[in-house]
LUMVEXVEX-260230 format. One record per residue (C-alpha): z, y, x. Coordinates in steps of 0.5 Angstrom, whole numbers, plus 500, padded with zeros to 3 digits. Layout:
// LUMVEXVEX-260230
ZYX;...
// end
This chain:
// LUMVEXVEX-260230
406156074;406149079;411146073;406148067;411153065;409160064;411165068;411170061;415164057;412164050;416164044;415161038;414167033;407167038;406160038;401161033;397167036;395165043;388163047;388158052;382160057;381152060;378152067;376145067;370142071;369135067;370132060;377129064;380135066;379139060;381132056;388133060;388139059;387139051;392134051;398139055;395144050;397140043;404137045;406144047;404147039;407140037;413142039;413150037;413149030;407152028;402149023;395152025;390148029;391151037;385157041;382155046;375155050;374151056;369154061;368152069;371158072;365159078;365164083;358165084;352171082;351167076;354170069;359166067;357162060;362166055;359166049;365161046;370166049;367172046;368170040;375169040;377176044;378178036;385177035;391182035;393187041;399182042;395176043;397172049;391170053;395164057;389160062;390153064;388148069;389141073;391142080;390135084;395133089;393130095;399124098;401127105;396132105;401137106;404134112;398134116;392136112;388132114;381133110;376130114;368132115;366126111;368130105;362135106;358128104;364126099;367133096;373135096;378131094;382136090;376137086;374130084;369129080;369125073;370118075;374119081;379123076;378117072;381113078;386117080;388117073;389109073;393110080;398115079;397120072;403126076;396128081;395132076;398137076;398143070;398149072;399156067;397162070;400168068;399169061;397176059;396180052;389182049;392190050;394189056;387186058;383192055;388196059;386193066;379192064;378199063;382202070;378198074;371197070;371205067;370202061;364197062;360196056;366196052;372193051;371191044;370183042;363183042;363186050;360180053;362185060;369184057;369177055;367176063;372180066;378176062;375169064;376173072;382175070;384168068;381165074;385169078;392168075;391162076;389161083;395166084;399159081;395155084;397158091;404156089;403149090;397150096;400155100;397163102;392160107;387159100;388166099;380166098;376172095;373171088;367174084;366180089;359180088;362181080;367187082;363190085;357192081;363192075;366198080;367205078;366207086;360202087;356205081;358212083;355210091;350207087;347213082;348219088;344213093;338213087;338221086;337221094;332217094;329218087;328212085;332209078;338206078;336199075;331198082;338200087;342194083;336189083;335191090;343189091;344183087;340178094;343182099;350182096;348174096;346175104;353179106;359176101;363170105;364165100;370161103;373155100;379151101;375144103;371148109;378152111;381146113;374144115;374150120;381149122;380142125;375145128;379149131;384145132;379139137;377146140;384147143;385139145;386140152;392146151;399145149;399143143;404148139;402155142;408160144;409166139;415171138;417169131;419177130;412178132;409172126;414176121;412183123;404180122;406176116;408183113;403188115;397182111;401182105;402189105;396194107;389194108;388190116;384188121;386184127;382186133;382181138;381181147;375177148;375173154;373166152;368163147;375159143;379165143;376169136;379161134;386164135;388168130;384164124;389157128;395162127;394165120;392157117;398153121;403159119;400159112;398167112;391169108;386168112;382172115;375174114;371174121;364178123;358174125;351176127;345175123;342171128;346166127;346165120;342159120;342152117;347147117;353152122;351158118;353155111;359153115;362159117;360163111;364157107;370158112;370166111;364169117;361175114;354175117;351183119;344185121;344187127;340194125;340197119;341204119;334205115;336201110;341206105;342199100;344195105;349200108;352201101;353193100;356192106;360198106;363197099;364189101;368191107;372196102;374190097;376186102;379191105;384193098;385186095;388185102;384180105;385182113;379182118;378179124;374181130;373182138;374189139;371189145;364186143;362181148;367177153;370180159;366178165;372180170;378179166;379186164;379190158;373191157;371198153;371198146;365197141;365202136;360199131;365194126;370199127;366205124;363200119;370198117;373206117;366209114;368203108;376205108;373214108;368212102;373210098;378213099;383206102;388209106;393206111;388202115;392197119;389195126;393190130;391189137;391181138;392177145;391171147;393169154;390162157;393158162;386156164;381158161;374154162;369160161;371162168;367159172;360160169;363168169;364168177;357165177;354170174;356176177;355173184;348172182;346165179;343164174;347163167;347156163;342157157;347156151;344150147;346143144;347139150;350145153;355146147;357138147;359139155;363145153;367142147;368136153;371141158;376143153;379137153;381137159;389139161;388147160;396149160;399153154;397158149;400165148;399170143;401177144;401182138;401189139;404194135;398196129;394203130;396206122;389211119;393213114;386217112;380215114;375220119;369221117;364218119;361224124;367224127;366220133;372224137;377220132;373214132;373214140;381215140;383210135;378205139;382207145;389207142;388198140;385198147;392201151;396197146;393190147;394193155;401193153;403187150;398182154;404178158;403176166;403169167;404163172;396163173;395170174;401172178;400166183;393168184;396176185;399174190;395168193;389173193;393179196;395174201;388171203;386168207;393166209;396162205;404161202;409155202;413153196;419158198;414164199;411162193;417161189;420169193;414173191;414170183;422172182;420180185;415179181;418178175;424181177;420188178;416187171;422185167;425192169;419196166;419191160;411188162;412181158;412175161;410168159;415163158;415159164;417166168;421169163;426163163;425162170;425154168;423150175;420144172;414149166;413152173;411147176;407144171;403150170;402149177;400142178;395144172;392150177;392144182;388139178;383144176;381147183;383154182;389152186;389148193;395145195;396142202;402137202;401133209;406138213;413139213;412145207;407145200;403150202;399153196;392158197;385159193;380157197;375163199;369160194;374160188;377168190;372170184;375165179;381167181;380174181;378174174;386171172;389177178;384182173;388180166;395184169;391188174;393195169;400192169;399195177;395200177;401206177;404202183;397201186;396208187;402209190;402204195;396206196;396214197;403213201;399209207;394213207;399219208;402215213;399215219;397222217;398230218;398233212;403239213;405238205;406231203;407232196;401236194;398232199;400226196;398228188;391230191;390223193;393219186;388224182;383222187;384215186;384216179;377219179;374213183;376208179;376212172;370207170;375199171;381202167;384206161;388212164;392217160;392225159;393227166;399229165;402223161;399219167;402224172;410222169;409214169;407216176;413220177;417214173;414209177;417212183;424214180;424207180;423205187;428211190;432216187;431221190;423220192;421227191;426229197;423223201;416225200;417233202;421230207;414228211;413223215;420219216;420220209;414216207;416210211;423209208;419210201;414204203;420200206;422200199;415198195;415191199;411187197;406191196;400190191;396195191;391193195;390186191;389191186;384195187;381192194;375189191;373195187;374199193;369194197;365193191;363200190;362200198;356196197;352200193;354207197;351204203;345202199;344209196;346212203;341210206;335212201;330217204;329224201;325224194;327216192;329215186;334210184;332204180;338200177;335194176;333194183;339197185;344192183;340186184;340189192;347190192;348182190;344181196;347186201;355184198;353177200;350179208;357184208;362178206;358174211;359180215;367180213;365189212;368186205;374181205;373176200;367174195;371176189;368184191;361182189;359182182;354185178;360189173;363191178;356193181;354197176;361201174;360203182;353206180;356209174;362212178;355215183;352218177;358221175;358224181;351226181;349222186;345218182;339223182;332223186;335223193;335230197;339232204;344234201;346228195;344223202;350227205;355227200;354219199;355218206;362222205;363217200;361211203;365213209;371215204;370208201;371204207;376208209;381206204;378199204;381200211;387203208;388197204;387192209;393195213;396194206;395187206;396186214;403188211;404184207;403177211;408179216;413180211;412174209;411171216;419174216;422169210;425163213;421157211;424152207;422146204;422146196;416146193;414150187;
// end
């Protein structure tokens, strides 16, 4: 322990039957640690001349040098092997860990070599620091050995495989004491490439592999030993402060403490101590994989073992990251069985020493702000390890992390209408790492409830691995919070290209937030509290930014987004448009009922909303039918009590339900998608019998054909021309059979569809119209937001 008393006390009767394991890396160290050795015998009474073998404890392929460890693992059963080590203390280090990069160069200062040992010595001998592991007997070891060996070689004292796993068990104990004084964030792997040749499971894996491909088992271990090297992490304390003041300068621009529930950070802390985990991220910017690795480090949680491909395990970064715990996977290896058992079984490890992984579920980051669909590759390599070795009650905890501002945004809303994107590289990285440090707002993380696999499917079952895929997604959904940014660009959007004064503004935030509160939606601090002053600060960023404009000369502050910005904007709109979507619906299919003769409303209405849901089936993640068709009905309660009265009741009744949904957001929501989709049908409509359809083609037409549309207002705003939403709009034709060689028939029914298209873009701006002059109703007012 930190106080270099052992955990198992040893009495005086054992004093004379004990060997200590010194884990020293210079003569210093084992000096203070032969010197702590004989005061403590000198003062227990007995007269024989002490045990101990010193060895540097590395974690590394090479085989520890045991042979003097050997040698002495001949006692009796009940002898105590205690080990032993200097910890070296930092001054102020724990109050803001400030390790720089020159320690690369230098080394770590907890780890200093002889003559700074020496020095350090001179200045103040109480930084170093013994530590005692906890102490075990020989009996107790063998037992160990062969529950998680099989056995080996043998447990006798001539066992060199026996002598190495005492020097590992050694090590280990003595980095659980060192924790005690370093804290969990230094909770890193140790000697995996070890335990897993020396694991029952692994050379089961191995001797079916080798009667598979009948090739001898030596050739699959010699074959395995490089690329274990290749796939292990190797992280360290030095490159994990390291990473975490990378992460730190990467967050310059945000508020500096981010804002998290503190139910949530106990419910994390619990789910990493005690089961198998894998948090599994939204993606939306570069620096949000950072979020979880910054959290884990500043609340002194384990930390979590990130993927990487191997593209970019080169030179110095590839180094850097393996060191703070990036595991770097082929991008290809399904005929090579080897590499697949090394990584399968690695995960495994991992997995069951408790060492949680982190990754962005969705693969890439979101162009539009939405969740996008998940990738199921890292999440069948990790249930495909966890099914191979039999782990149970695998934890994936969906993570969110919601940016006031998020810099990426630009360059995703200048992709998607075309312009070509910045190549990533050196000048490009020095300029984004600029960026971040200009004032971005604060930092919120959200943490879903886990999605629990008790056991594992198998790896054939794609069904299973779909919806627990879908079970993350629906739940980071739910947890992700509505913000100042993205409410503001909601409504400012819904009513472009008017804009809203401060007293508009202020109106539509508190219905808003009012109608989220009562449905239990997550809101970000600044709406929760509804404090004024954060408001207005968040608001004073987005103005600073850009995204927002402010005109301040009138008797009113009145707030729009400029119509080049819409895109940008847009994608803040899309991170809480899901939120929506059920009131979308709703409003949606209620105006176009509306103005309509359709004899059974109700049943009328329930075509359109199963319609709507089919049009825009590949932007959101929709429940079965029937539990959606309940939240509809829930939805609905919630507007009016007796809406099903209403609604049978015909035209009157709609009118009275859609004076109860003011505002309406519907056609914030699904306006652009609508519009979107309307380019592509036009362009399919108007192709001539026996054309096929080329993608690339199409999508690239459609960026040209959007632009002359928008200048045309047939679209309303520029946030409708993307090629995302492009290519989910062919997606939808396909779907629908209308992505085929062009017939009169298919022709036929494309313009149906582009005639329906419009039509609810039609719909939509009624909607929208709607909404203006409510707002044209407000009396004015001159506070400012």
């Amino acid at each position: 322990m930190a106080d270099g008393t052992p955990r198992n006390p040893i009495v005086a009767e054992e004093a004379a039957d004990r060997l200590y394991i010194i884990d020293a890396r210079n003569g210093v160290e084992r000096r203070i640690l032969l010197d702590w050795i004989h005061s403590t015998c000198d003062g227990s009474g007995g007269d024989d001349e002490p045990a101990w073998a010193s060895l540097d404890i590395e974690d590394g392929d090479h085989a520890l040098p045991v042979d003097v460890l050997q040698a002495r693992l001949d006692g009796a059963p009940s002898r105590l092997i205690v080990p032993l080590r200097v910890a070296w203390r930092i001054p102020g280090f724990d109050k803001d860990r400030a390790l720089k990069f020159r320690h690369l160069i230098f080394g770590d200062p907890r780890h200093p070599g002889p003559l700074r040992s020496r020095l350090i010595l001179l200045r103040d001998r109480r930084r170093a620091q013994i530590l005692v592991g906890e102490a075990a007997t020989l009996d107790a070891l063998r037992d160990r050995f062969c529950e998680q060996t099989g056995g080996g070689d043998g447990e006798g004292a001539d066992s060199p495989e026996f002598a190495g796993f005492v020097a590992r068990q050694a090590a280990l104990a003595l980095d659980v004491a060192e924790r005690g004084i370093r804290g969990t964030r230094y909770k890193v792997p140790r000697f995996v490439a070890d335990g897993l040749r020396t694991s029952p499971k692994f050379r089961a894996a191995l001797a079916e592999l080798a009667e598979k491909t009948g090739r001898p088992v030596a050739d699959l271990y010699r074959e395995a030993r490089p690329l274990m090297k290749e796939a292990i992490a190797r992280p360290s304390a030095l490159f994990l402060d390291l990473r975490a003041r990378l992460d730190r300068m990467m967050f310059g621009g945000y508020a500096p403490e981010m804002e998290i529930d503190a139910a949530e950070l106990a419910r994390l802390r619990n789910i990493l101590r005690e089961h198998p985990t894998a948090i599994l991220f939204t993606h939306k910017t570069y620096i949000d994989g950072a979020t979880p690795s910054r959290l884990t480090y500043e609340k002194d949680m384990p930390m979590l073992h990130s993927f990487g491909g191997a593209n970019l395990d080169f030179a110095i970064m590839g180094e850097f990251f393996r060191r703070s715990g990036m595991i770097f996977i082929r991008r290809s290896f399904q005929d090579q069985p080897v590499y697949k058992l090394v990584l399968r079984h690695y995960i495994a490890w991992l997995l069951a020493k408790r060492f949680p992984l982190s990754w962005a579920f969705e693969g890439t980051r979101s162009r539009l702000g939405k969740l996008m669909p998940p990738k199921y590759g890292l999440m069948k390599y990790v249930l495909d390890a966890a099914h191979a070795t039999g782990t149970r009650g695998v934890h994936f905890v969906p993570f969110v992390t919601s940016f006031d501002l998020i810099r990426d945004v630009e360059e995703y809303a200048a992709e998607q209408t075309g312009r070509n994107k910045k190549p990533e590289s050196l000048s490009w990285f020095i300029g984004y790492m600029k960026s971040l440090k200009e004032p971005s707002g604060r930092i919120r993380l959200d943490i879903g409830e886990p999605v629990v696999i008790d056991t594992a499917p198998g790896p054939d079952d794609k069904r299973a691995l779909e919806q627990i895929a879908f079970a993350v997604a629906v739940e980071a959904n739910r947890v992700t919070p509505l913000t100042v940014t993205s409410v503001m660009c909601l409504i400012l959007l819904g009513m472009a290209p008017r804009g809203a004064t401060s007293a508009e503004l202020l109106g539509a935030i508190g219905a808003v937030t009012d109608w989220a509160r009562a449905r239990g939606i997550r809101l970000s601090k600044e709406l929760e509290s509804g404090d004024d002053a954060a408001l207005s600060a968040t608001v004073d960023t987005l103005v600073a930014s850009g995204l927002l404009t402010r005109y301040e000369a009138g008797s009113e502050n009145v707030y729009s987004i400029d119509p080049a910005k819409h895109p940008m904007a847009s994608y803040y709109r899309n991170i809480i448009a899901h939120h929506f979507l059920d009131r979308a619906m709703i409003e949606l299919a209620l105006f176009e009922l509306r103005d309509a003769d359709s004899g059974d409303a109700t049943a009328a209405f329930w075509t359109k909303i199963d319609r709507l849901r089919d049009l825009f089936k590949f932007e959101f993640f929709y429940p079965p039918r029937d539990e959606h068709r309940a939240a509809i009905e829930a939805e609905l309660g919630r507007i009016d009590p007796v809406w099903d009265r209403r609604l049978a009741s015909g035209d009157r009744g709609i009118a009275q339900l859609l004076r109860r949904c003011q505002p309406v957001v519907g056609h914030a929501i699904l306006l652009p998608f609508a519009e979107a989709y309307s380019v592509v049908a036009d362009l399919l409509a108007r192709a001539k019998p026996g054309d096929a359809v080329d993608e690339k083609a199409l999508l690239d037409a459609a960026l040209v054909e959007g632009r002359q549309a928008y200048l045309l207002r047939r679209i309303s705003s520029e946030a409708a021309i993307g090629k995302l939403l492009f290519a989910n709009g062919l997606s939808l034709m396909r779907h629908m059979g209308l992505a085929e060689e062009a017939t009169p028939d298919t022709l036929a029914v494309r313009r149906a569809l582009l005639m329906e298209l419009r039509g609810l873009a039609n719909v939509m701006e009624t909607m929208r119209l709607s909404t203006v002059a409510l707002a044209d109703r407000l009396p004015g007012s001159g506070e400012r937001a």
